[in-house]
C-alpha positions as CSV (number, residue, x, y, z in Angstrom):
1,X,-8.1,36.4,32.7
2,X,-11.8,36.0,32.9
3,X,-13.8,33.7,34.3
4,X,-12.6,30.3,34.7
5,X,-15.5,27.6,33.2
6,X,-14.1,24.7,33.4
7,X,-11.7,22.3,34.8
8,X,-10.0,19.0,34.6
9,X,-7.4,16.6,35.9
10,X,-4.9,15.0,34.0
11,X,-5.8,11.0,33.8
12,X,-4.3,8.6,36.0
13,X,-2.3,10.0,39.0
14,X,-4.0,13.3,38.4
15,X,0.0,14.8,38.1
16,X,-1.6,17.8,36.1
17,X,-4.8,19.9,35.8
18,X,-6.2,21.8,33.0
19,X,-8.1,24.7,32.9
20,X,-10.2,27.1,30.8
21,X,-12.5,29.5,30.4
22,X,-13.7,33.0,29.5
23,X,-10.0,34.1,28.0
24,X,-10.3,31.7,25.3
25,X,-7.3,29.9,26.4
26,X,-6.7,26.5,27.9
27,X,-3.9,26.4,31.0
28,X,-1.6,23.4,31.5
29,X,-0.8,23.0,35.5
30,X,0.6,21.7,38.3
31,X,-1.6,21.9,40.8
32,X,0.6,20.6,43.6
33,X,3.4,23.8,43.2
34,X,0.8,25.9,41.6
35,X,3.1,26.2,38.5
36,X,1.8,27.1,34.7
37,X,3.8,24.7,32.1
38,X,1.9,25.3,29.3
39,X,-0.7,27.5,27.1
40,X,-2.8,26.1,24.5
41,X,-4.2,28.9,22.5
42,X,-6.7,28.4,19.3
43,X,-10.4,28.9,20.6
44,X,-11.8,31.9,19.3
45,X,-14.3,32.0,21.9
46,X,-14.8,30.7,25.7
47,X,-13.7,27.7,26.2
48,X,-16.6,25.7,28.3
49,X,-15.7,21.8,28.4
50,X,-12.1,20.1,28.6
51,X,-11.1,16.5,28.8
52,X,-8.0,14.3,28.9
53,X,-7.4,10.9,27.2
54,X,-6.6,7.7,29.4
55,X,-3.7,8.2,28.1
56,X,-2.9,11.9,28.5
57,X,-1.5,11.9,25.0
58,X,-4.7,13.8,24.0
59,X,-7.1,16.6,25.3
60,X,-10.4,17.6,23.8
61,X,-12.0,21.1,24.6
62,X,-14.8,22.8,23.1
63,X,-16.8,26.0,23.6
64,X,-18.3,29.2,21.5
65,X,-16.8,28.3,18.6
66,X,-19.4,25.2,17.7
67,X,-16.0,23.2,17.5
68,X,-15.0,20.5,19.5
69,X,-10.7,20.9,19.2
70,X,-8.6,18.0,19.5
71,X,-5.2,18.4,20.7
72,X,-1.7,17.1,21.0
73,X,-0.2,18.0,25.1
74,X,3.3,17.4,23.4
75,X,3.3,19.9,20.6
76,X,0.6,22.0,22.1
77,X,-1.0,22.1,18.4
78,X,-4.8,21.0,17.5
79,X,-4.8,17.6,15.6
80,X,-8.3,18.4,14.1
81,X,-11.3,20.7,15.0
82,X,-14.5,18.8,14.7
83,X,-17.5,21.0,12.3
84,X,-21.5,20.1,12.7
85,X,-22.5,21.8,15.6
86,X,-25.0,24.9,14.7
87,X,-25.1,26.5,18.2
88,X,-22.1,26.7,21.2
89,X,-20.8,23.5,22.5
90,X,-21.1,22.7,26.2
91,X,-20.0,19.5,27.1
92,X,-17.3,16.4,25.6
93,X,-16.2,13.4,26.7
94,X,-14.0,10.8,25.7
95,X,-14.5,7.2,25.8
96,X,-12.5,4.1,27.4
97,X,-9.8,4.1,24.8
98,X,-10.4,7.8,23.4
99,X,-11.5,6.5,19.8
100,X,-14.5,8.6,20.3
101,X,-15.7,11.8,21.3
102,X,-19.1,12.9,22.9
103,X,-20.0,16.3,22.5
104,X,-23.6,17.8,23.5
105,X,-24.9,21.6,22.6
106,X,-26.6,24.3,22.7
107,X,-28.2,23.0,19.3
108,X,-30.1,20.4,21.7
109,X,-27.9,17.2,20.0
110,X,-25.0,14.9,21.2
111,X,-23.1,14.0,18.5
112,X,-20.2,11.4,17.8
113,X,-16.5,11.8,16.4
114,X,-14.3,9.2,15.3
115,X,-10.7,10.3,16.4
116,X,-8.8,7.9,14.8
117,X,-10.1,8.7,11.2
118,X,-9.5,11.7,9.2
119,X,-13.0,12.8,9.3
120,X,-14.3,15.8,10.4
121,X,-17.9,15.3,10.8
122,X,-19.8,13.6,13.4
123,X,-20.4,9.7,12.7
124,X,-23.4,9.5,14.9
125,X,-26.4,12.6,15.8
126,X,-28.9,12.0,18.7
127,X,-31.5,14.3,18.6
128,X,-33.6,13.4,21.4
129,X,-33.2,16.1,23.8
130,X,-35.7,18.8,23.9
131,X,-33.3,21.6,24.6
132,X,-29.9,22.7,25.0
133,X,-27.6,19.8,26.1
134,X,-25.8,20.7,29.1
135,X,-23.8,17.4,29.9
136,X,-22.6,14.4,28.4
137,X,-20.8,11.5,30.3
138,X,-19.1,8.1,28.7
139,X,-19.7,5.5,30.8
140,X,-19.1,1.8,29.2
141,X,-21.0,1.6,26.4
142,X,-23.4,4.3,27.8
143,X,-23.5,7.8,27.3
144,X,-25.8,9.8,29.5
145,X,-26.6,13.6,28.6
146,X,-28.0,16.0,30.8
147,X,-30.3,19.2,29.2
148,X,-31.6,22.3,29.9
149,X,-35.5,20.6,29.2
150,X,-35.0,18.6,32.4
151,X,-34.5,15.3,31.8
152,X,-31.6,12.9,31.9
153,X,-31.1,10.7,28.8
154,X,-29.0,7.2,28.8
155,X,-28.2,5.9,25.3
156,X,-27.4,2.0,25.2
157,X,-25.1,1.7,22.4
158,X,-25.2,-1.9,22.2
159,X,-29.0,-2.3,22.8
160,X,-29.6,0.9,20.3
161,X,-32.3,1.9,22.8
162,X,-32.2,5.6,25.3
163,X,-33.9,5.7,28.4
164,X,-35.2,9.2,30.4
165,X,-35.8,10.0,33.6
166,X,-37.4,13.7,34.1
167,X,-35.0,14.3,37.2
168,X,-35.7,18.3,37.9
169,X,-38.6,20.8,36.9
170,X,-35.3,23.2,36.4
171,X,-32.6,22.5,33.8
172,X,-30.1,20.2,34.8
173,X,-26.6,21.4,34.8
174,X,-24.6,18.8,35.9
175,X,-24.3,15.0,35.4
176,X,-22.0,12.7,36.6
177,X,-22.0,8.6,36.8
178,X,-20.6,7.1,39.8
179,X,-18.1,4.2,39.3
180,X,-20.0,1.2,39.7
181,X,-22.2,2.7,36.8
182,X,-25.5,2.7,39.4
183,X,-25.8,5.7,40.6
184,X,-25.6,9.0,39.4
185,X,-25.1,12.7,40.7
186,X,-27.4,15.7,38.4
187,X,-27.4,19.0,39.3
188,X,-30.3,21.5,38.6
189,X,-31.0,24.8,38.5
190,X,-33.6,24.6,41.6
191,X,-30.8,24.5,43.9
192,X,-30.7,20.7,44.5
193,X,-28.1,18.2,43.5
194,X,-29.9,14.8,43.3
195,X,-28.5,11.4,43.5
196,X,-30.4,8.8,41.4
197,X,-30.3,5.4,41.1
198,X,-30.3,4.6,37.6
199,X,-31.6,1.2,37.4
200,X,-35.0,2.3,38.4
201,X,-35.0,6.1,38.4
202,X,-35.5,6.5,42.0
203,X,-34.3,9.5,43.8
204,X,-31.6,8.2,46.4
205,X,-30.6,11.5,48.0
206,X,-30.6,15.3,47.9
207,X,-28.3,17.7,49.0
208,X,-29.5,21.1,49.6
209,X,-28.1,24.9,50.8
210,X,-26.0,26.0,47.7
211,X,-27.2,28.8,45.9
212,X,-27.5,27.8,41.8
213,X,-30.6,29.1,40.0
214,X,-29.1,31.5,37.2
215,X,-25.7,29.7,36.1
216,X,-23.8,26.6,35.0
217,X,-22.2,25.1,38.3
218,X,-21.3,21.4,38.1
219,X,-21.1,19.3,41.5
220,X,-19.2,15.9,41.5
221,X,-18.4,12.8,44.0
222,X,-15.4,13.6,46.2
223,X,-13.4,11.1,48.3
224,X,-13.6,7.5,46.8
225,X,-17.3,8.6,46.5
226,X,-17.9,9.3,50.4
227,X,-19.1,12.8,49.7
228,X,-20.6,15.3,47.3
229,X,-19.1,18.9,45.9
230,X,-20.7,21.4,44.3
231,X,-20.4,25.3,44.0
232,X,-22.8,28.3,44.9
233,X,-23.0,31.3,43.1
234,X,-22.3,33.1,45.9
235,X,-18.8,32.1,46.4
236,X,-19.1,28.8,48.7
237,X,-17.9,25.3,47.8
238,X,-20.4,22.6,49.9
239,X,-19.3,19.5,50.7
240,X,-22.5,16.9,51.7
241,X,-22.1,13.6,53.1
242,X,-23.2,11.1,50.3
243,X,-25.7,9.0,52.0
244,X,-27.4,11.4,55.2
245,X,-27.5,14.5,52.8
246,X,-25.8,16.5,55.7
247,X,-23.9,19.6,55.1
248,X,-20.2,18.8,56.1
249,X,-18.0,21.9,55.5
250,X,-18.8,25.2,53.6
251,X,-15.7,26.8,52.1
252,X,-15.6,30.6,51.0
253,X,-13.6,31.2,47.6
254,X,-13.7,33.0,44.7
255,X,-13.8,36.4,45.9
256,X,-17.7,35.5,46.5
257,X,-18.7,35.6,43.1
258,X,-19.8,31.7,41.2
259,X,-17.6,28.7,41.7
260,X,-18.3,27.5,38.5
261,X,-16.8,24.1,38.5
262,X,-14.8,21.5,40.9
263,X,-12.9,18.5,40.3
264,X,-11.4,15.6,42.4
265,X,-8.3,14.2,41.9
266,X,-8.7,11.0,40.0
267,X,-5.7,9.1,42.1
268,X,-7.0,7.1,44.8
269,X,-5.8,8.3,48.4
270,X,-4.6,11.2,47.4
271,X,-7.1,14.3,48.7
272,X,-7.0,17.2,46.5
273,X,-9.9,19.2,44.6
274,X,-9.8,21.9,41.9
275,X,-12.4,25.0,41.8
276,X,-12.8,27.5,39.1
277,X,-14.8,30.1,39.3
278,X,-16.1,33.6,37.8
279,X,-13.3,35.7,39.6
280,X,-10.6,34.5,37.4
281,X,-9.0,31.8,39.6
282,X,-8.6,28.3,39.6
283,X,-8.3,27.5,43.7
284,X,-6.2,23.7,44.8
285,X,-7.7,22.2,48.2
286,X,-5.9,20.2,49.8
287,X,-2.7,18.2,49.0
């Protein structure tokens, strides 16, 4: 199968999960009964970034191919693959009401794609990042990127103004916004997940022991935000308390070789995580 990049849960109650990676294929699940419904082949290369509409009508995945794919769940077919991307694509998001799609690359730009028009190129190009763009989250009217130069960037679309913070001396791998919009959780390749308050740049808290200095390995909020995941490349998923910093529980998986990526379930109260990771398997924890 190859290794598994990426995962994601389906909107909502978080009934299904997606997954995809180094087979060039994207897996429809249920995590709950561990159950394959469907496979969604058309990436000619590895598939690094998936995300589901608000509506789950929709998924957008994107990878090697320097083509973010649109897709219908229903008919399992690609509504339109998205050209103007020059290097790999890492990372895409949707927005509130999935009219847009966010996509960042290796090509060092995060571009913007109308999905309710016909068109096939991007409507918007930022071009601020210094490096490969490793991230990209829709938050509001906000889109904050991560990249491989260091530095977190937040674009205010309605102010037409992008603000910085230089967050690691490593490249950052991971970015995620927490749900109030004020603070937000970046991963690095120093080893360090840092939570930052975004108003002023200040660091809040880091969380420290996991092994990630070579490879991608995103990190996340867990539990109504009440602790931080992350993997290790050496085959461990930590789990942090969010505000002492303090290792909570260290969980072996993955055959000890990267844990790639992790994933809560979206549906408040209900306690379940995905993992994926460079043995081939996508692990459920939990419920």
């Amino acid at each position: 199968m190859g290794a598994v990049h990426c995962v994601a849960y389906s909107a909502g109650s978080g009934t299904y999960a997606l997954s995809g990676g180094a087979d060039r294929k994207i897996h429809l699940w249920n995590p709950s009964t561990s159950t394959k419904i469907q496979t969604y082949a058309a990436h000619g290369y590895e598939v690094l970034s998936l995300v589901c509409s608000h509506d789950n009508a929709l998924f957008a995945s994107c990878g090697g191919d320097k083509l973010v794919f649109l897709w219908d769940v229903g008919t399992a077919q690609t509504i339109r693959r998205f050209e103007g991307h020059w290097g790999r694509i890492n990372c895409v998001d949707f927005n509130a009401d999935a009219s847009i799609l966010v996509s960042g690359s290796y090509d060092a730009t995060v571009k913007f794609w109308d999905v309710k028009s016909q068109a096939r190129k991007p409507i918007q190009s930022l071009e601020e990042a210094g490096d490969s763009v490793s991230d990209v989250v829709v938050h509001g009217h906000e889109v904050v990127s991560g990249s491989v130069d260091g530095r977190v960037r937040a674009y205010d679309l309605r102010m037409g103004r992008c603000f910085v913070d230089v967050v690691a001396p490593a490249p950052v791998t991971s970015v995620r916004v927490g749900r109030d919009g004020c603070g937000m959780l970046v991963g690095s390749l120093d080893g360090v997940v840092r939570l930052m308050d975004r108003s002023n740049g200040l660091l809040l808290q880091s969380y420290r022991g996991h092994k990630n200095t070579e490879m991608r390995v995103r990190s996340g909020f867990a539990e109504q935000e009440e602790y931080v995941v992350c993997g290790s490349e050496d085959g461990e998923l930590w789990v942090w308390d969010l505000l002492d910093g303090k290792c909570k529980e260290r969980l072996r998986c993955h055959a000890g070789k990267v844990v790639s990526c992790v994933e809560y379930c979206p549906a408040q109260g209900r306690r379940q995580m995905l993992t994926g990771g460079a043995d081939g398997t996508v692990v459920v924890w939990g419920e």
